[in-house]
N, C-alpha and C positions, 0 to 999 in steps of 0.2 A: 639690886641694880638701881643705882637715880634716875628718876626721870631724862634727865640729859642724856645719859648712856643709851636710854632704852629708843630717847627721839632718835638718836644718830644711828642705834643701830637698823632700826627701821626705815627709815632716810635711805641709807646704804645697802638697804635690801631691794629697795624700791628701784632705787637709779640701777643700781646691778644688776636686778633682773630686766629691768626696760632696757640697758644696751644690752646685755646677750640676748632677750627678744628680736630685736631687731638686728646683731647689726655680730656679734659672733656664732650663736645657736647651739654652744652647748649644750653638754645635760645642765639643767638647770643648778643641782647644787653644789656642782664642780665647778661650774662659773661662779655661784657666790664665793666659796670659798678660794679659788686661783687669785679672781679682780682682787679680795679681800687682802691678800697677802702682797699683791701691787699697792695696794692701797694703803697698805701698813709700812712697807718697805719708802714710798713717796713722802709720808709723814716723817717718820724717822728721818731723811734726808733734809727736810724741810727744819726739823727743830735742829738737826746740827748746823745749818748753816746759820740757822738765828741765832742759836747760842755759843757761838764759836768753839762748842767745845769736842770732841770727839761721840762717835756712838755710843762706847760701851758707858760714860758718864749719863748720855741723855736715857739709855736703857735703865741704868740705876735709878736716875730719878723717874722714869716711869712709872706709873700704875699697873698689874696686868686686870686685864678685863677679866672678872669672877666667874670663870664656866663654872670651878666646883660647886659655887654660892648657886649659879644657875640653873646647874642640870642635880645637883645632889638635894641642894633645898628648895627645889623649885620646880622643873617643868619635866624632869625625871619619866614621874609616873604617866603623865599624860602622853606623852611621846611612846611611850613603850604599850599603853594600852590604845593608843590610836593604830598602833602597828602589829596588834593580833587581835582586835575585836572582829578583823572579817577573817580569820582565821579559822577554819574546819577543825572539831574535837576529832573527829572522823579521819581527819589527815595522819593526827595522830598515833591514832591506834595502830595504822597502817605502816607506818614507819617511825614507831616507836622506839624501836631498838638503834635504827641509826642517827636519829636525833639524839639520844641518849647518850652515845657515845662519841658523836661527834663534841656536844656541848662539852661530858665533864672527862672525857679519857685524854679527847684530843686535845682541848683544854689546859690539861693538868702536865701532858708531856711536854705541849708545844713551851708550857711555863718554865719546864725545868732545861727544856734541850735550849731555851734563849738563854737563860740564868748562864749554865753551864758554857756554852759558846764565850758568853758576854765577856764570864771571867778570865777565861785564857787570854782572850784580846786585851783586855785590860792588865792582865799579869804582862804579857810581852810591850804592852806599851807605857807601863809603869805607873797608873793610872789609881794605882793601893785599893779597890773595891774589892771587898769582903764577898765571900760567898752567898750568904746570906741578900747583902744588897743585889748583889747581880739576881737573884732568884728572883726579890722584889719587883725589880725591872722587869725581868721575864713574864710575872704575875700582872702587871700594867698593860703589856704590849701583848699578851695570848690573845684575852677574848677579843673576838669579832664584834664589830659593832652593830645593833641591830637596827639603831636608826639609816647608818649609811646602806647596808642590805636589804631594807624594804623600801627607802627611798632613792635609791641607784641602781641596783641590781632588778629591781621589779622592769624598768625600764627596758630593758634588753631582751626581751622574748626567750625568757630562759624556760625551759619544759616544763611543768608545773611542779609537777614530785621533784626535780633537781631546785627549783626553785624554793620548793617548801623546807627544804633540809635545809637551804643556806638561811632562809630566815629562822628555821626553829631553831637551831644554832646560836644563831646570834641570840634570839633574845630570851636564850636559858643557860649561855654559859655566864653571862654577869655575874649572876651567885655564885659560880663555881672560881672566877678572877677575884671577886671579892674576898672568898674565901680564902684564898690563897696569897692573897695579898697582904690580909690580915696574920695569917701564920708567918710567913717571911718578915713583913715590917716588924714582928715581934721579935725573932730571930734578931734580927739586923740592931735591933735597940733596946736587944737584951731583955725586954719585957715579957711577961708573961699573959701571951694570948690565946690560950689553949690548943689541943691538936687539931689537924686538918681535919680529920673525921667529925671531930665533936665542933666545930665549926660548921663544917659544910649540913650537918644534920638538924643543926640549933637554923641556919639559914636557911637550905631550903623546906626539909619538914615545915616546921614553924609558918614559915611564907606560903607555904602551899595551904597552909590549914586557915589561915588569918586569909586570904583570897577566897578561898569556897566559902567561909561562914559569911561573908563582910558580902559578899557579890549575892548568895543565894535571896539572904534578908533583902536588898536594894533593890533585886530584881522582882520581889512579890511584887512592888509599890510599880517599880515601872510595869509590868502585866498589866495591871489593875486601874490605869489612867489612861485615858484619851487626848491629855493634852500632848503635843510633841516639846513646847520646850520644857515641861516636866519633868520628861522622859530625860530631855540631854540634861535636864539638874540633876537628876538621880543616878545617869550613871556617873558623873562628875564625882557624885557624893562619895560611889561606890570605890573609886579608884584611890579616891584620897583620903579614906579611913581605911583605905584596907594598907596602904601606904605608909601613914601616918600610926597607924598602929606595931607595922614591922618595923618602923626605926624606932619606935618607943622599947619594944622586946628584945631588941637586937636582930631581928629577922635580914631576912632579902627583900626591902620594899621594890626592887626592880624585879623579881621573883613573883608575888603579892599583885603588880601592876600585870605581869603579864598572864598570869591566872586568872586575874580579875577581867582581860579583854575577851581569853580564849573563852570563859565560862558564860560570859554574856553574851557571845555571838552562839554558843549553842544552845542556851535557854530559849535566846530571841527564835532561833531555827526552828525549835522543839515546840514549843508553846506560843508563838506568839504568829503562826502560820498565817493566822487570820488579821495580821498586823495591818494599821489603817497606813494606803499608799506613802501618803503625804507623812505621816509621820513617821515612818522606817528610810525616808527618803531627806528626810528632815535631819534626821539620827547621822546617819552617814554623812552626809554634806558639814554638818557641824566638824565632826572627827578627821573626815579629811582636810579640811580647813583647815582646822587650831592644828594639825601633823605638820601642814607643811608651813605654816608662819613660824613653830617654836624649831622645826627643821631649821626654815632658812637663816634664821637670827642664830644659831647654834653656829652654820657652819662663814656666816660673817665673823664673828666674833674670835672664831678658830683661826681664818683667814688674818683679822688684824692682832692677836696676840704672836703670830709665827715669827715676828721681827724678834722675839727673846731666845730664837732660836740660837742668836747670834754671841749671847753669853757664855753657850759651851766652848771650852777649850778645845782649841782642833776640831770647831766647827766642821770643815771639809770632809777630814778623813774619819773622824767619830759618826758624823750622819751619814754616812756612805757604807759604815762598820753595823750600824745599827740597820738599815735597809735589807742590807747583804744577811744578815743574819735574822732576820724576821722571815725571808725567803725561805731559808735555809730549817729553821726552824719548824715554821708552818707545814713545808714538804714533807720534812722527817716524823712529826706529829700525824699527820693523814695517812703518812702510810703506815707506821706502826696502828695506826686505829683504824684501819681500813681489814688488818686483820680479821677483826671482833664483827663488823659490820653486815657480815651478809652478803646477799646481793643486792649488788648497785641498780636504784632502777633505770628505766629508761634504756638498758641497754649499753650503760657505759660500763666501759673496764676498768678498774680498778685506778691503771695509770691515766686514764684521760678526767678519771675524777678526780683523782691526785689533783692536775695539775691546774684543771676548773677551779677547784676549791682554792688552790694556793693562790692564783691572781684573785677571786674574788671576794680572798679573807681580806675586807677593809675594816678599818680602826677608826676612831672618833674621836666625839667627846669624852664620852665617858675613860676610856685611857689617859685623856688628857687631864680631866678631874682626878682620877686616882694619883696622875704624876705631880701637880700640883698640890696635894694634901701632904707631900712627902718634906712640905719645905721648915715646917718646924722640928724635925725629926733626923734632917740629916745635914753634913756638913755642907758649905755651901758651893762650896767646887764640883762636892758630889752632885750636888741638888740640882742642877745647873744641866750635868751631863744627864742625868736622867730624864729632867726636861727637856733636854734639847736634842736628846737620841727619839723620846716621845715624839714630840712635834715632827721631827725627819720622816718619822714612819707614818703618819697620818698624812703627811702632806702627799706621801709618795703613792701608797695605796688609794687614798683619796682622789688624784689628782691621773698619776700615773695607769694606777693600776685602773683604775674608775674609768680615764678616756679611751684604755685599749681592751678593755673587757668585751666589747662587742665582736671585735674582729676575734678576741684568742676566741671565742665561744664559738664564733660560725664556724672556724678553721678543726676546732677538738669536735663539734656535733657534725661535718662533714666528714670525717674520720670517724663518727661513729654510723652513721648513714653508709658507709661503703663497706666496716667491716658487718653488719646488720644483713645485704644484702650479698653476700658472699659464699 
């Protein structure tokens, strides 16, 4: 990112959050990202009218803004280990089995029931996408996002074990869309990128091993020192060789990052009980900070690239198809994986967490990055719709889904509250 970019988008972080401070009062990141997409949509308008020439020319000659460049080589690992370093090993254990399956079953079907929908749509509307691509697609838009789930969904007084499952979700099925993404994009271009098993095993195994060695070692040093910003240099250190090490082997460095937070918030629990105030207080305030700057600059940037939304063909009825079938998709994923699940805690039935879960699967970056890497690799009509069925779905769940989560949530736990007492 140049300098320039990084002023302006900071610039626009600042002004956007000081009027929804003041003077809208959304949730904070759903204001940057909604102004953001006002803001993109006013510029665009602005350069057609200077350059006399229509949109889709001023879009060509556009830039887009590099989330992949951003969040794949760049603020990735810190964001995802900002978002389980206060996270319980203990929670874990406890609901092992449903984070398990929610991450890589519900994951892997939600992939193939989007895939599979995509294509019929696209066969009735003539649209020539291969089985294969549609899969791909479906691999982009499955995983949940874990930045959006721990920095929107925390907000809404969601029960704590309902809460911990939608963030351990999010930020353990990445490996499992990555993985899948890599086996379809292979499919789709003919290339040979091995099976899904031996993918998903080479990523997560591997990441999981390269996070305990990388975090155990970092963490001696942090034990063993009294200074606080020591402490926050060390685990820095820890996230980004445990990081930088999986994208050298091929690993899950989003995998790596989120092992590396869980694994240090229960050394720090375990061992570091007698931790000095000032500097466990120091530790935190740093991580929530740098979480929600490289948060808000994430979802500006999301906000002013949405104007290339406008590239796809049959913008209207394509982003309404794409919506409609992430719904669709998401529902039918939870419930086949609700199967496998167990009992739901908290007292919910099966269908109210169905249907919890569906509105509160939100999508990101990181989808947007994977749809983005797709542009040297596929045709450009293609490439376009892919992106621009992406964008549709972030913006919706994002925006949409993100501003009425609170009401669906009181109205399904007031429905569980009455059948509870019955």
């Amino acid at each position: 990112m140049s300098p320039l970019i990084f002023v302006i988008i900071l610039s626009l972080v600042c002004l956007l959050g000081f009027f929804n401070e003041k003077v809208t009062k959304l949730t904070y990141e759903i204001s940057l990202m909604l102004f953001s997409v006002v803001v993109g949509i006013l510029l665009l308008i602005a350069a057609v009218l200077l350059s006399g020439t229509d949109a889709a020319a001023v879009l060509d000659k556009s830039h887009y803004i590099n989330i992949e460049g951003f969040l794949m080589n760049g603020v990735l690992c810190f964001m995802l280990f900002a978002g389980s370093c206060h996270m319980k090993l203990s929670d874990f254990k406890e609901q092992a089995r449903q984070v398990t399956v929610l991450a890589f079953v519900c994951t892997l079907i939600g992939a193939v029931f989007y895939g599979a929908l995509f294509y019929g749509i696209s066969a009735l509307l003539s649209l020539n996408l291969s089985l294969p691509v549609c899969l791909m697609f479906g691999s982009i838009v499955a995983p949940t996002d874990p930045i959006a789930a721990t920095s929107i969904l925390s907000k809404f007084g969601l029960p704590e074990k309902i809460s911990f499952l939608i963030q351990g979700e999010s930020l353990f099925n990445d490996g499992v869309g990555v993985a899948l993404f890599v086996c379809f994009s292979g499919m789709a271009t003919a290339s040979s990128s091995g099976g899904f098993i031996e993918i998903m095993c080479r990523e997560i195994l591997g990441a999981v091993a390269a996070g305990v060695i990388v975090t155990v070692l970092c963490f001696l040093m942090y034990k063993n020192t009294k200074s606080k910003t020591l402490g926050i240099f060390i685990s820095l250190t820890s996230v980004c060789i445990s990081y930088a090490v999986c994208e050298w082997l091929g690993f899950s460095g989003a995998i790596a990052s989120v092992i590396c937070g869980i694994l240090f918030s229960y050394l720090r629990s375990r061992f570091c009980s007698d931790e000095d105030a000032e500097k466990a207080g120091h530790f935190d305030l740093f991580w929530e900070t740098l979480d929600t700057l490289l948060n808000s600059m994430l979802y500006v940037m999301l906000g002013l690239s949405f104007v290339h939304i406008l590239q796809m063909q049959n913008v209207v009825i394509l982003s309404l198809i794409a919506v409609a079938i992430n719904l669709i998709a998401r529902s039918g994923s939870l419930g086949l994986s609700s199967l496998f699940m167990g009992k739901i805690p908290c007292g919910y039935g099966k269908l109210d967490f169905i249907k919890l879960l569906t509105w509160g699967g939100l999508r990101g970056g990181l989808s947007v990055a994977l749809a983005m890497s797709t542009r040297e690799v596929l045709p450009e009509n293609v490439y376009y719709i892919i992106l621009g069925g992406t964008y549709a779905i972030v913006f919706f769940t994002t925006v949409v889904q993100g501003l009425s989560m609170k009401p669906v949530y009181q109205r399904i736990s007031r429905r569980v509250s009455q059948t509870g007492t019955k």
